[in-house]
Chimera marker file (.cmm) of the C-alpha trace (Angstrom):
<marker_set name="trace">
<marker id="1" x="7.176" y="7.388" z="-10.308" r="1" g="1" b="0" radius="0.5"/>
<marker id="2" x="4.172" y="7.489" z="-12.634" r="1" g="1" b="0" radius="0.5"/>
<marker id="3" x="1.250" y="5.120" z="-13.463" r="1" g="1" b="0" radius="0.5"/>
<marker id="4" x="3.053" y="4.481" z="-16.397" r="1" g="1" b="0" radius="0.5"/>
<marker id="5" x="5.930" y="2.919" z="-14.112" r="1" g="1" b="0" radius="0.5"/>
<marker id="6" x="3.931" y="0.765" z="-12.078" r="1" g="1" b="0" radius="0.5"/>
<marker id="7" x="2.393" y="-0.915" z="-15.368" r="1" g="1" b="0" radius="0.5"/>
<marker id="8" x="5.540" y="-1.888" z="-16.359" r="1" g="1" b="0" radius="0.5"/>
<marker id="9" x="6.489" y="-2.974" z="-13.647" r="1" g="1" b="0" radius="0.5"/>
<marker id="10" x="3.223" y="-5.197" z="-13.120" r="1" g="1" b="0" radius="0.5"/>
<marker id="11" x="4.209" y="-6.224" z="-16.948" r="1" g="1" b="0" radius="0.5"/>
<marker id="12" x="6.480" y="-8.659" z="-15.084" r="1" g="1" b="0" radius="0.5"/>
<marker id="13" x="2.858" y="-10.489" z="-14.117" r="1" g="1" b="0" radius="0.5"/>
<marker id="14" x="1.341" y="-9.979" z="-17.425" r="1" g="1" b="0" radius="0.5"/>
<marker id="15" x="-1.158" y="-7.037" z="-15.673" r="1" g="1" b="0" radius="0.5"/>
<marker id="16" x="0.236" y="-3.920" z="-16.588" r="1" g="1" b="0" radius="0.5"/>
<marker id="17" x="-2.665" y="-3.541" z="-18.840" r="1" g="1" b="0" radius="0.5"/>
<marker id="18" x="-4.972" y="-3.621" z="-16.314" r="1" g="1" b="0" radius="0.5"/>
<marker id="19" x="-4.139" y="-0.380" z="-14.773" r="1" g="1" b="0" radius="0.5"/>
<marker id="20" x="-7.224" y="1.555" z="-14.734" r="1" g="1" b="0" radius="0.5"/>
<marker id="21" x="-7.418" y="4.463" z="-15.345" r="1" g="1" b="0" radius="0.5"/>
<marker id="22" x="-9.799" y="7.290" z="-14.653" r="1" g="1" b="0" radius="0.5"/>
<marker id="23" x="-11.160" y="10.864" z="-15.526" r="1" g="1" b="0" radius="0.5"/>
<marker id="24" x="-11.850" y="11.593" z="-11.896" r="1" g="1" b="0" radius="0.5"/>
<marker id="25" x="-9.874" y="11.168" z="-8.485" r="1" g="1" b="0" radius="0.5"/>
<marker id="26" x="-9.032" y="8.108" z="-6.494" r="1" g="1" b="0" radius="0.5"/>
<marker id="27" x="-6.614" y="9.859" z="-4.065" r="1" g="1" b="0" radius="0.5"/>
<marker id="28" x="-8.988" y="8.561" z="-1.060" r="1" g="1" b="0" radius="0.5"/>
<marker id="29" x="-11.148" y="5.604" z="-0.072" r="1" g="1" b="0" radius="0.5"/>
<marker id="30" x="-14.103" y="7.386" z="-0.716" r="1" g="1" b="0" radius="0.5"/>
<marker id="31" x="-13.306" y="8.847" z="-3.802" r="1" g="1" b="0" radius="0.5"/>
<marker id="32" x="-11.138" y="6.038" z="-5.288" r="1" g="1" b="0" radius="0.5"/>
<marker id="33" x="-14.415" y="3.384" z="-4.374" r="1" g="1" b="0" radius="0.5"/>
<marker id="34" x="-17.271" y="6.087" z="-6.111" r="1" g="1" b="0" radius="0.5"/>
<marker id="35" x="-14.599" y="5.833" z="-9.189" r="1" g="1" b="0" radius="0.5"/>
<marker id="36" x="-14.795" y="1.967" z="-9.370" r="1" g="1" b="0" radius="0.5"/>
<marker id="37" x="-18.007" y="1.103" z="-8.116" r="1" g="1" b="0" radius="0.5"/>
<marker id="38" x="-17.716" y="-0.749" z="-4.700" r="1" g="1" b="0" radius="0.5"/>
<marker id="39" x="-17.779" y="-0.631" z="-1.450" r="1" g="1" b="0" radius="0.5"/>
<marker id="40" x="-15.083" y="1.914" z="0.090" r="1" g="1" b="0" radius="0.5"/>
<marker id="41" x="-13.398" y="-1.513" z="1.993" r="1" g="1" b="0" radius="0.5"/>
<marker id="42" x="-12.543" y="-3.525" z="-1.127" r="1" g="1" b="0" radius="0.5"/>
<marker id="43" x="-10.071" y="-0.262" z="-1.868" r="1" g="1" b="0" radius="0.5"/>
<marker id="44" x="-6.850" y="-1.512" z="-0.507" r="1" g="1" b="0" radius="0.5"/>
<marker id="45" x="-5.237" y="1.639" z="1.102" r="1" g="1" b="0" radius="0.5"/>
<marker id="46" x="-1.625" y="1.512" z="1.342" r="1" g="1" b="0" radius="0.5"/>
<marker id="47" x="-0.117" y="3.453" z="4.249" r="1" g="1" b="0" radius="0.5"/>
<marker id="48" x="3.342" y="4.403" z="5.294" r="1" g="1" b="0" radius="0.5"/>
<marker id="49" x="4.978" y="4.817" z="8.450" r="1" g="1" b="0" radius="0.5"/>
<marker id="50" x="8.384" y="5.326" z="10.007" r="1" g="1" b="0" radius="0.5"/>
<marker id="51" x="10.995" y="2.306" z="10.566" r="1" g="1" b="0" radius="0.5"/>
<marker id="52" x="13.742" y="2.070" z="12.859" r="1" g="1" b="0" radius="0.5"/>
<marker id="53" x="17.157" y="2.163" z="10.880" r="1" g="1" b="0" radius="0.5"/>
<marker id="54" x="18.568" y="-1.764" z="10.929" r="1" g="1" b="0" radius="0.5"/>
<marker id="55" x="21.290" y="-1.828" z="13.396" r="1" g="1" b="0" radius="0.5"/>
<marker id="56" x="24.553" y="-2.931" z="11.445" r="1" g="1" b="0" radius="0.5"/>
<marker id="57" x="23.492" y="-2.267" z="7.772" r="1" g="1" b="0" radius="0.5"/>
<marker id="58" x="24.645" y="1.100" z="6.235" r="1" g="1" b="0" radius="0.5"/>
<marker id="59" x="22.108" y="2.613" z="4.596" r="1" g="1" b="0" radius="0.5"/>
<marker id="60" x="22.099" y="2.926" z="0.995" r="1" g="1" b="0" radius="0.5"/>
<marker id="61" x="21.861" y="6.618" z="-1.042" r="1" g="1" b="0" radius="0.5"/>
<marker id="62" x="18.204" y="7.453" z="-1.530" r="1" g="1" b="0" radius="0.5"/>
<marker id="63" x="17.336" y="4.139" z="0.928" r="1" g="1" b="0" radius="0.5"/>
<marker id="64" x="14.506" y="5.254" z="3.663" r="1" g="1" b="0" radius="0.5"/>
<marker id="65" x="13.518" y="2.724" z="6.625" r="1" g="1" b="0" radius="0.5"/>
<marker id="66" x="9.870" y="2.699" z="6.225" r="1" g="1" b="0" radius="0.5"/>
<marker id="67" x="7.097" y="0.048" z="6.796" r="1" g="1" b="0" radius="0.5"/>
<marker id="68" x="4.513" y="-0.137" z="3.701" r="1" g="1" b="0" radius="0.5"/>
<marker id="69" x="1.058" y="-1.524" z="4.943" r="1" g="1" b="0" radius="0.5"/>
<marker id="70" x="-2.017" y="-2.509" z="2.536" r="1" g="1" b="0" radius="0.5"/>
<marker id="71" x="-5.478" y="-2.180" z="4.519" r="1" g="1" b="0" radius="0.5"/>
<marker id="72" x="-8.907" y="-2.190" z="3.685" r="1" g="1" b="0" radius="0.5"/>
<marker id="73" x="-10.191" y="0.826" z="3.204" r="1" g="1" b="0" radius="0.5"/>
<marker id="74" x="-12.715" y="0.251" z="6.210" r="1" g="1" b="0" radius="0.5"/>
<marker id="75" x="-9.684" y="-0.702" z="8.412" r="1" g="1" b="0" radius="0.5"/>
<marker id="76" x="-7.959" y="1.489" z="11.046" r="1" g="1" b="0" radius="0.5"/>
<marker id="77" x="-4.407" y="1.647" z="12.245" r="1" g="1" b="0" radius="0.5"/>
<marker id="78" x="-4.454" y="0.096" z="16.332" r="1" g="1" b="0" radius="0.5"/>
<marker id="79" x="-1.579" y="1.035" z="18.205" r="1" g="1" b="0" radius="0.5"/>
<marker id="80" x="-1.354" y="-1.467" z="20.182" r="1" g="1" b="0" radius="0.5"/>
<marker id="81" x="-1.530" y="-3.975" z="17.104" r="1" g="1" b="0" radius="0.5"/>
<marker id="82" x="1.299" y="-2.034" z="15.404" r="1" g="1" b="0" radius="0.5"/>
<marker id="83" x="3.453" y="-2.075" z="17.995" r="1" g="1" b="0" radius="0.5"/>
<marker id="84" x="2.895" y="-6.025" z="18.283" r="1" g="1" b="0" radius="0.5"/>
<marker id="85" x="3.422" y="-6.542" z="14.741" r="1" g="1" b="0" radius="0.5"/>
<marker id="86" x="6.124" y="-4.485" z="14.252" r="1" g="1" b="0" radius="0.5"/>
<marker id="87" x="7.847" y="-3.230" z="17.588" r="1" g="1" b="0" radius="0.5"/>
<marker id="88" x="7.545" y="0.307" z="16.932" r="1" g="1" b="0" radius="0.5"/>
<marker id="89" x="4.913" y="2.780" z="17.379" r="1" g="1" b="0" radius="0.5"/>
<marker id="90" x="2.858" y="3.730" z="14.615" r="1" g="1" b="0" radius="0.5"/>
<marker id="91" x="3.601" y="7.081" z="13.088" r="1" g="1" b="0" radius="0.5"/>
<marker id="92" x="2.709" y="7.798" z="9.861" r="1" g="1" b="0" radius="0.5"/>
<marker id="93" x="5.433" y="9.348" z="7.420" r="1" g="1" b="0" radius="0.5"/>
<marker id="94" x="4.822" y="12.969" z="6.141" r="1" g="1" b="0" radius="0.5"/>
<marker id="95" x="3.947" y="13.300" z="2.484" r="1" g="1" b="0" radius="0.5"/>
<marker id="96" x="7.359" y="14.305" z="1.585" r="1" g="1" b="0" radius="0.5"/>
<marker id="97" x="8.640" y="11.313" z="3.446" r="1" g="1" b="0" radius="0.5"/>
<marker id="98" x="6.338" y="8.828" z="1.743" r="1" g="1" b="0" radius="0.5"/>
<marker id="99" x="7.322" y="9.772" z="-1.476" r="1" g="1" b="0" radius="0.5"/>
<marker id="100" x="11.088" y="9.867" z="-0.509" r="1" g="1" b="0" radius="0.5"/>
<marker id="101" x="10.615" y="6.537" z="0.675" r="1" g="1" b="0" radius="0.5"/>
<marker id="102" x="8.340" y="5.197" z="-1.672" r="1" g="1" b="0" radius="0.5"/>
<marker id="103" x="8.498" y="6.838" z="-5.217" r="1" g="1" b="0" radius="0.5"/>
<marker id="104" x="4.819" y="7.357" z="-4.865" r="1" g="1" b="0" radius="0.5"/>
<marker id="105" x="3.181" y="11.153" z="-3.944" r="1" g="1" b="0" radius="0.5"/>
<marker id="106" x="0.367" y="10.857" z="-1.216" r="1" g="1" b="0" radius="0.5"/>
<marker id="107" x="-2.788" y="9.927" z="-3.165" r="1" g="1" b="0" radius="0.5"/>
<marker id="108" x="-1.196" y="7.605" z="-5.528" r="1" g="1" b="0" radius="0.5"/>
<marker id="109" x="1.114" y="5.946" z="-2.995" r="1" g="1" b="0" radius="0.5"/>
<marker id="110" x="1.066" y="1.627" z="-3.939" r="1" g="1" b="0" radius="0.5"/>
<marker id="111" x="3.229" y="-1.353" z="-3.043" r="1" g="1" b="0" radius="0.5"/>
<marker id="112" x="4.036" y="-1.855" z="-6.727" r="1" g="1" b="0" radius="0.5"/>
<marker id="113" x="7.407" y="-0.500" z="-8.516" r="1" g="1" b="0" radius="0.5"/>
<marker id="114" x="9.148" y="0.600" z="-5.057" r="1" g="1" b="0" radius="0.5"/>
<marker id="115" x="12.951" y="0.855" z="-5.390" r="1" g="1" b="0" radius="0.5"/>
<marker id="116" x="13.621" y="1.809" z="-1.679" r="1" g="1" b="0" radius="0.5"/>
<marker id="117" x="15.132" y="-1.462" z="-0.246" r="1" g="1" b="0" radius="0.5"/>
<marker id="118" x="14.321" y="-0.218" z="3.523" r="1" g="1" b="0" radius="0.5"/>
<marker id="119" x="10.472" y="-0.096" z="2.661" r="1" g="1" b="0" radius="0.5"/>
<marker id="120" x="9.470" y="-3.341" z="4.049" r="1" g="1" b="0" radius="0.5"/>
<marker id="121" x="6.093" y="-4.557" z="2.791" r="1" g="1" b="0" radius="0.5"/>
<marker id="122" x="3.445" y="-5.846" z="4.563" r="1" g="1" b="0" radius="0.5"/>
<marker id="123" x="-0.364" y="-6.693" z="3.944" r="1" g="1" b="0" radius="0.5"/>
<marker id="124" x="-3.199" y="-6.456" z="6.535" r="1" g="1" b="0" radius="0.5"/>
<marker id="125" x="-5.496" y="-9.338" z="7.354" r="1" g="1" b="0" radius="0.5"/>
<marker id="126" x="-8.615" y="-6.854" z="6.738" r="1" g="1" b="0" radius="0.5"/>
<marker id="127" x="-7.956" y="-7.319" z="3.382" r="1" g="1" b="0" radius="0.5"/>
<marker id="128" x="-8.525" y="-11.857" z="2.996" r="1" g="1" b="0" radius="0.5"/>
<marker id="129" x="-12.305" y="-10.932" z="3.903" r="1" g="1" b="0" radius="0.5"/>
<marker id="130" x="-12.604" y="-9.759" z="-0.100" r="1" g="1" b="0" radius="0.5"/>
<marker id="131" x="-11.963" y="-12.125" z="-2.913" r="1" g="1" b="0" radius="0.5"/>
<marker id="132" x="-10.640" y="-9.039" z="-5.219" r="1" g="1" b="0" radius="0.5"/>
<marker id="133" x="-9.568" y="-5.464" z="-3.888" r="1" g="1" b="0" radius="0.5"/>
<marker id="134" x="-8.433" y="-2.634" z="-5.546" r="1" g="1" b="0" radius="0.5"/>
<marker id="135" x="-4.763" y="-1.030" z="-4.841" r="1" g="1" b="0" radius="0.5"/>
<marker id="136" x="-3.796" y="2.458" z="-6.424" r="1" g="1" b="0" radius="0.5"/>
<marker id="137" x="-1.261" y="2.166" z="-8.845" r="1" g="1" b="0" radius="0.5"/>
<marker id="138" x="0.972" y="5.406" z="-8.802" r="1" g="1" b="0" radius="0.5"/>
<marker id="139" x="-1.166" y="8.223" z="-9.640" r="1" g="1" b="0" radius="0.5"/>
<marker id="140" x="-4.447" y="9.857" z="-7.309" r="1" g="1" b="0" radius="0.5"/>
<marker id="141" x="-6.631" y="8.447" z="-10.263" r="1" g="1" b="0" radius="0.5"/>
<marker id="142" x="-5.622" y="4.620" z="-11.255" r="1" g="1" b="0" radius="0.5"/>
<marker id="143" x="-6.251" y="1.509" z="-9.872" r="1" g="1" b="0" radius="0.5"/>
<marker id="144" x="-6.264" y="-2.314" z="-10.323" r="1" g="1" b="0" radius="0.5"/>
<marker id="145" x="-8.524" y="-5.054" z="-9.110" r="1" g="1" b="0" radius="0.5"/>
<marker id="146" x="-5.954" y="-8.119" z="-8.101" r="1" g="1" b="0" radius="0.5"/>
<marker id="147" x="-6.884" y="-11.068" z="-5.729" r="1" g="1" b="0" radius="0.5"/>
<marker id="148" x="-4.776" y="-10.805" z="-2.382" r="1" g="1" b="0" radius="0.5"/>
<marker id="149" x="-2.476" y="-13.816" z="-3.538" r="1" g="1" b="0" radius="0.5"/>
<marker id="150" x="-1.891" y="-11.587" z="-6.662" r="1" g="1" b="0" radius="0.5"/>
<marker id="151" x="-1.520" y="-8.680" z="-4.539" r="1" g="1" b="0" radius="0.5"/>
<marker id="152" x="1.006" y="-10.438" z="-1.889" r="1" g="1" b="0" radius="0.5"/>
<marker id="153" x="2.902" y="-11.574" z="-4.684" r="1" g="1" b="0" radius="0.5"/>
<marker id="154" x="3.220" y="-8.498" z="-7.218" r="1" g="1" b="0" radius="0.5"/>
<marker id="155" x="3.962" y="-6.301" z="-4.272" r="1" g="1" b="0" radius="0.5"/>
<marker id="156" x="6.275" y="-8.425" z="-3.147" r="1" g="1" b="0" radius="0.5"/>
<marker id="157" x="5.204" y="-8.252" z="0.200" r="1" g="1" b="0" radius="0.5"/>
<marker id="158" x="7.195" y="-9.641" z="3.367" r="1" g="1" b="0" radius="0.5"/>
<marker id="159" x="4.129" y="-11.390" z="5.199" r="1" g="1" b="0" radius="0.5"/>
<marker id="160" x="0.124" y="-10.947" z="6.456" r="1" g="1" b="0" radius="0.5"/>
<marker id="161" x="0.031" y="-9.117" z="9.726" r="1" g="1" b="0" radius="0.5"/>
<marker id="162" x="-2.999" y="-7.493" z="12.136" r="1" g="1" b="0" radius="0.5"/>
<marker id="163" x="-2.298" y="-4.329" z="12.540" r="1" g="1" b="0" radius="0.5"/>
<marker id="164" x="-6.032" y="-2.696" z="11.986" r="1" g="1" b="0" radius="0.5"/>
<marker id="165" x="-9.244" y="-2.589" z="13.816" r="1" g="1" b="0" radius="0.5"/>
<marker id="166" x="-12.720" y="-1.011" z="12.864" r="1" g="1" b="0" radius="0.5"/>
<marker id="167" x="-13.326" y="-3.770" z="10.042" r="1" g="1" b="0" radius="0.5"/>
<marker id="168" x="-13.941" y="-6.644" z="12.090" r="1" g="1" b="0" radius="0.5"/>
<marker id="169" x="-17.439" y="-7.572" z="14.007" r="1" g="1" b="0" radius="0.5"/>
<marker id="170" x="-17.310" y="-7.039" z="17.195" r="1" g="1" b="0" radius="0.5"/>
<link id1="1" id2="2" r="1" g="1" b="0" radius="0.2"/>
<link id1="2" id2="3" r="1" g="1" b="0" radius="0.2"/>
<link id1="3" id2="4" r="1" g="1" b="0" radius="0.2"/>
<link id1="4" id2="5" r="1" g="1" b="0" radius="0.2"/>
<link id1="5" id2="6" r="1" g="1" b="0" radius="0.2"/>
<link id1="6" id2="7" r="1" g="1" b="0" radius="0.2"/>
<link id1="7" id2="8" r="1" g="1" b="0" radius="0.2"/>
<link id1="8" id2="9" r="1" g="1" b="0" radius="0.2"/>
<link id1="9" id2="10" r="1" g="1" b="0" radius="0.2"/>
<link id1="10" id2="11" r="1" g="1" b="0" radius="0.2"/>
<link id1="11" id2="12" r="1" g="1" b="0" radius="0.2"/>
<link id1="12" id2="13" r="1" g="1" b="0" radius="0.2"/>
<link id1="13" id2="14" r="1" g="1" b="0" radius="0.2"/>
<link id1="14" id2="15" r="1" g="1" b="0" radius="0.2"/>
<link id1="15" id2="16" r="1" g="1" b="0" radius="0.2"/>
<link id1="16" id2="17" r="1" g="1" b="0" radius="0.2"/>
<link id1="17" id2="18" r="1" g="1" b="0" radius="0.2"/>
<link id1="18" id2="19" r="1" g="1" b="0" radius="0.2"/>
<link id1="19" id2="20" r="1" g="1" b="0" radius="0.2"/>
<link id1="20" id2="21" r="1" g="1" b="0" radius="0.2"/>
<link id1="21" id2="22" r="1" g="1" b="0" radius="0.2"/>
<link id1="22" id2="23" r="1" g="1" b="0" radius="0.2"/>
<link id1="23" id2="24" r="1" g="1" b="0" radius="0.2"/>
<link id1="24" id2="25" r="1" g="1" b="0" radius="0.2"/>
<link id1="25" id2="26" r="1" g="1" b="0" radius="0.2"/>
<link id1="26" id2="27" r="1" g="1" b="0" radius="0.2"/>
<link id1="27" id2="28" r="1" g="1" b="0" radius="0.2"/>
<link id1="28" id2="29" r="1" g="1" b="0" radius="0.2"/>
<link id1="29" id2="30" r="1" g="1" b="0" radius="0.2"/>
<link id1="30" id2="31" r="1" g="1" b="0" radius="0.2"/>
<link id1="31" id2="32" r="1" g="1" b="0" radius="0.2"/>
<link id1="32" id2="33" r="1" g="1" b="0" radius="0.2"/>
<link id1="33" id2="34" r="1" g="1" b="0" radius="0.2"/>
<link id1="34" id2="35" r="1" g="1" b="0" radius="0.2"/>
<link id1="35" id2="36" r="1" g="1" b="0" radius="0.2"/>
<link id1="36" id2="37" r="1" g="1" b="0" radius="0.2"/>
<link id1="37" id2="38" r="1" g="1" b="0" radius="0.2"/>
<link id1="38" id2="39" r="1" g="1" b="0" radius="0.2"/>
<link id1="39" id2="40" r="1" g="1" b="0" radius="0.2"/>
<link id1="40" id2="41" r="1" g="1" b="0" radius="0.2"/>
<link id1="41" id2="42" r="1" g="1" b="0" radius="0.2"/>
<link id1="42" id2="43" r="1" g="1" b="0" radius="0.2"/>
<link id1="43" id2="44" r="1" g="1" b="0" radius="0.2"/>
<link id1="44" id2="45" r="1" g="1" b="0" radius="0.2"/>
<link id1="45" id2="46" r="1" g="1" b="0" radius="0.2"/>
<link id1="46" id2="47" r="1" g="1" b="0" radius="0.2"/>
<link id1="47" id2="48" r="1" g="1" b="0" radius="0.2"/>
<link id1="48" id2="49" r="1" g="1" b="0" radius="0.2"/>
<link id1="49" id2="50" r="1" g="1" b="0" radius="0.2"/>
<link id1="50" id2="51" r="1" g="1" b="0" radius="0.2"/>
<link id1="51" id2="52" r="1" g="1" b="0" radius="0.2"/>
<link id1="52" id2="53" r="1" g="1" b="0" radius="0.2"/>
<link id1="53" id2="54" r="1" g="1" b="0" radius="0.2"/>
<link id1="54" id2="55" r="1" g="1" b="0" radius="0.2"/>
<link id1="55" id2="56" r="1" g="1" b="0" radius="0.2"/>
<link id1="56" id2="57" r="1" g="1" b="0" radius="0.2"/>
<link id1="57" id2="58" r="1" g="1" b="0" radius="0.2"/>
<link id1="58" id2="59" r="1" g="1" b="0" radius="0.2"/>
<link id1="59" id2="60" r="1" g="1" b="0" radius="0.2"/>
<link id1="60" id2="61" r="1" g="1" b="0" radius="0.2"/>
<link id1="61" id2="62" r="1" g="1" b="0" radius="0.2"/>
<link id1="62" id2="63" r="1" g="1" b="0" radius="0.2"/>
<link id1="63" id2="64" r="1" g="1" b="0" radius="0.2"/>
<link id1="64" id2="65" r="1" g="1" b="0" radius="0.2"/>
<link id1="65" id2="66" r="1" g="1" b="0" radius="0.2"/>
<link id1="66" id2="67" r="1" g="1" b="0" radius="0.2"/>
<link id1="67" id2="68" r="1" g="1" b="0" radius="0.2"/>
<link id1="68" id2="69" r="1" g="1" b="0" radius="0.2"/>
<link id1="69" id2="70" r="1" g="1" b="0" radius="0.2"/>
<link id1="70" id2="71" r="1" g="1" b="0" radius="0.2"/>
<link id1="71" id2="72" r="1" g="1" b="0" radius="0.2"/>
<link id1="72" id2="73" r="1" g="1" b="0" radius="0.2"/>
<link id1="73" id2="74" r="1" g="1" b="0" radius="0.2"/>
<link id1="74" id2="75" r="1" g="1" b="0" radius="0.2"/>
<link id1="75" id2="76" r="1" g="1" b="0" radius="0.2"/>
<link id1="76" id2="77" r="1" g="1" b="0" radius="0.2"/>
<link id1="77" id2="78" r="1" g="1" b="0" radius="0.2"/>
<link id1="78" id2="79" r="1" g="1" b="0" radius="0.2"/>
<link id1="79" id2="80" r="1" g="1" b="0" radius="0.2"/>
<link id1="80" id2="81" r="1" g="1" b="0" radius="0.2"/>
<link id1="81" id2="82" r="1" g="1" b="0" radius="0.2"/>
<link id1="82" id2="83" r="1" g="1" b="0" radius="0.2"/>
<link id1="83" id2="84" r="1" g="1" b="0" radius="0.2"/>
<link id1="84" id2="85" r="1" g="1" b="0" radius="0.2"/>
<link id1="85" id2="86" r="1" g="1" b="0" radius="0.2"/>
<link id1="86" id2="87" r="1" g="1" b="0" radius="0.2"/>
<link id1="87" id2="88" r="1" g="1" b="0" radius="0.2"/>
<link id1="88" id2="89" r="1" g="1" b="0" radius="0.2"/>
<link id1="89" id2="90" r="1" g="1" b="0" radius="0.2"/>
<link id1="90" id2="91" r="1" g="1" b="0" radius="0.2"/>
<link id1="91" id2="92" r="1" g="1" b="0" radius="0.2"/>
<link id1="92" id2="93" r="1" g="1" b="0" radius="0.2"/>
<link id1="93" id2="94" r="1" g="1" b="0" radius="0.2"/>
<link id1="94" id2="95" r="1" g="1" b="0" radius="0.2"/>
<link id1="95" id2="96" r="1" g="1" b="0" radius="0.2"/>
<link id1="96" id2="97" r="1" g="1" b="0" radius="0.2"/>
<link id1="97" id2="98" r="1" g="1" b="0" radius="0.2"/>
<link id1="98" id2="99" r="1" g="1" b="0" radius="0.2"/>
<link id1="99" id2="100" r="1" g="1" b="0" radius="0.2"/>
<link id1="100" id2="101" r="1" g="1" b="0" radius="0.2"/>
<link id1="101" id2="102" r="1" g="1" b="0" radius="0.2"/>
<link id1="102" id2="103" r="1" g="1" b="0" radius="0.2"/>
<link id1="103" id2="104" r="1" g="1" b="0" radius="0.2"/>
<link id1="104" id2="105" r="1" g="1" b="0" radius="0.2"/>
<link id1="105" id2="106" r="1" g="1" b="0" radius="0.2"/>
<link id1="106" id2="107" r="1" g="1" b="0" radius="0.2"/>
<link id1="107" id2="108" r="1" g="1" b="0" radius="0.2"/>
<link id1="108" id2="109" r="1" g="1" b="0" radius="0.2"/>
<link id1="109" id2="110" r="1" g="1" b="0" radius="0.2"/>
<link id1="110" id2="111" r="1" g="1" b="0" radius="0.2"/>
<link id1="111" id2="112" r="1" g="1" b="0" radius="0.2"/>
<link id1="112" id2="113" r="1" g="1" b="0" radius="0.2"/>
<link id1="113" id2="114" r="1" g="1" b="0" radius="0.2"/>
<link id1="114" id2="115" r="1" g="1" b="0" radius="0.2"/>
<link id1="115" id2="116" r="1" g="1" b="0" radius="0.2"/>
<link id1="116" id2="117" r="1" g="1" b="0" radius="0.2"/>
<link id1="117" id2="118" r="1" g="1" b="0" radius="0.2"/>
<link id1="118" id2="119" r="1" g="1" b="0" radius="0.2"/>
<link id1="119" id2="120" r="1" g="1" b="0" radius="0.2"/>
<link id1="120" id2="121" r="1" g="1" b="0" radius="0.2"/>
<link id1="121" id2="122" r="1" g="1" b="0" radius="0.2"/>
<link id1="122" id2="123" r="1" g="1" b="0" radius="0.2"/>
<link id1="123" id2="124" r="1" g="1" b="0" radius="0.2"/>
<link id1="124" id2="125" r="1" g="1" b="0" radius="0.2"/>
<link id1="125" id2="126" r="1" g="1" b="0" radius="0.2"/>
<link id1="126" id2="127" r="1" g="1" b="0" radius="0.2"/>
<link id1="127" id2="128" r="1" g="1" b="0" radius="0.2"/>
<link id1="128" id2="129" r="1" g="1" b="0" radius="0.2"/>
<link id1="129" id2="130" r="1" g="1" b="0" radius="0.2"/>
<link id1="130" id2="131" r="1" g="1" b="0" radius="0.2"/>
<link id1="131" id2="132" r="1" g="1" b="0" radius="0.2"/>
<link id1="132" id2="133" r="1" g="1" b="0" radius="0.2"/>
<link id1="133" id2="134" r="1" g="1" b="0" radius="0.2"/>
<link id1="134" id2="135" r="1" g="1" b="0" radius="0.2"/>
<link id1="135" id2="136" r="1" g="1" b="0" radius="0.2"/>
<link id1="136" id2="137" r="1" g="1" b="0" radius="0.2"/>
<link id1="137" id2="138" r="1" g="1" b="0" radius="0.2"/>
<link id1="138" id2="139" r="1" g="1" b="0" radius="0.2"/>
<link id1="139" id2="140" r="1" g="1" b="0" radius="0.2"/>
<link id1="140" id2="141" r="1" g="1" b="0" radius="0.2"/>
<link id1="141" id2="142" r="1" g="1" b="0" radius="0.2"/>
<link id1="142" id2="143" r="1" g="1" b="0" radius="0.2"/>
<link id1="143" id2="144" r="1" g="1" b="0" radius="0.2"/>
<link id1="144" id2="145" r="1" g="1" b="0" radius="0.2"/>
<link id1="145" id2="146" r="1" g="1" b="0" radius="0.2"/>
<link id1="146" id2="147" r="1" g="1" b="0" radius="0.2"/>
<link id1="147" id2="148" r="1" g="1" b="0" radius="0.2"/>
<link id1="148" id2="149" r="1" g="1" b="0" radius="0.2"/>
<link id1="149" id2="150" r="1" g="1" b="0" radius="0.2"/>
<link id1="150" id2="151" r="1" g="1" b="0" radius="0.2"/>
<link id1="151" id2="152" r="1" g="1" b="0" radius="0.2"/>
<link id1="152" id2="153" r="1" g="1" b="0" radius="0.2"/>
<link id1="153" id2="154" r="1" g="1" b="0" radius="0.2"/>
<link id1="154" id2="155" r="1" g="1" b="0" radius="0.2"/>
<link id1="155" id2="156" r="1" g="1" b="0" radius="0.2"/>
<link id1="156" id2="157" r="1" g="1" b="0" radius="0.2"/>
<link id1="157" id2="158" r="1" g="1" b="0" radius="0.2"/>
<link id1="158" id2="159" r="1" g="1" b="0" radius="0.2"/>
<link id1="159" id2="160" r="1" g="1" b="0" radius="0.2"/>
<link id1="160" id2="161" r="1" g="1" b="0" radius="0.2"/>
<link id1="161" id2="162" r="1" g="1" b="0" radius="0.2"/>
<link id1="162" id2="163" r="1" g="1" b="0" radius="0.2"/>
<link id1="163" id2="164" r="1" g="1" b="0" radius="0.2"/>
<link id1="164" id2="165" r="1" g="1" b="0" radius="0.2"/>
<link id1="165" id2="166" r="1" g="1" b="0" radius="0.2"/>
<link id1="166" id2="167" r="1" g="1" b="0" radius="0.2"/>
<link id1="167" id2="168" r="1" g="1" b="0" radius="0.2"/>
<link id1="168" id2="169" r="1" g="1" b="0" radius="0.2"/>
<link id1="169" id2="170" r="1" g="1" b="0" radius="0.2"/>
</marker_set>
């Protein structure tokens, strides 16, 4: 997959021409929130990890069980809230897996434009703190500022779950 991908596909919302682009790279929080101008927690991080295969459902060529989680860029993966929210421990796919299972190389990976029909999206509570917050968009140097309802909707996500620490006051 390629930026150019994911604004067509965000086309279907009328926002594929609000990909940014940029000259620099956005493959990490850091990097990715110098390159827009905010605060390293308004970049929404998407993060992959492994999925049990569904019992009774033969899996599709090219389909990969994966879970696709959108966190703040301040947030942090809790085990114990993983586990909760999903029933599985969290480990995180290898690059090669993440792109097999998303269409998206490490640095670029998004929840837009994913054909895999085992990559279950979710979105992390960390994120309704910020009224806008800004998801890669297939490539280690694009982004897009949506709201979370636009995000939840374009990424099709399945539901909100807490899944992170670090972000909230303790």
């Amino acid at each position: 997959m390629s930026v150019e991908d994911v604004r067509r596909y965000l086309d279907n919302w009328g926002r594929g021409a609000d990909v940014r682009e940029f000259p620099v790279s956005t493959a990490t929080v850091d990097l990715a929130a110098a390159a827009v101008g905010v605060e390293g927690a308004r970049i929404a991080k998407t993060l992959t990890f492994k999925a049990p295969a569904p019992e009774n459902e033969e899996l599709a060529e090219g389909a990969f069980p994966a879970i696709v989680l959108v966190a703040a860029g301040d947030a942090r993966i809790d085990g114990a809230k993983f586990k909760q929210a999903f029933g599985v421990k969290s480990k995180m796919l290898s690059p090669e897996e993440a792109l097999a299972a998303t269409g998206h190389a490490v640095g670029g990976v998004c929840p837009f434009a994913i054909e895999n029909p085992m990559a279950r999206i979710y979105l992390d509570e960390s994120l309704r703190r910020f009224e806008t917050v800004f998801p890669a968009c297939g490539s280690s140097s694009s982004c897009i500022e949506m709201t979370c309802d636009e995000l939840f909707v374009t990424s099709r996500a399945i539901g909100w779950v807490d899944a992170c620490k670090g972000w909230q006051e303790e």
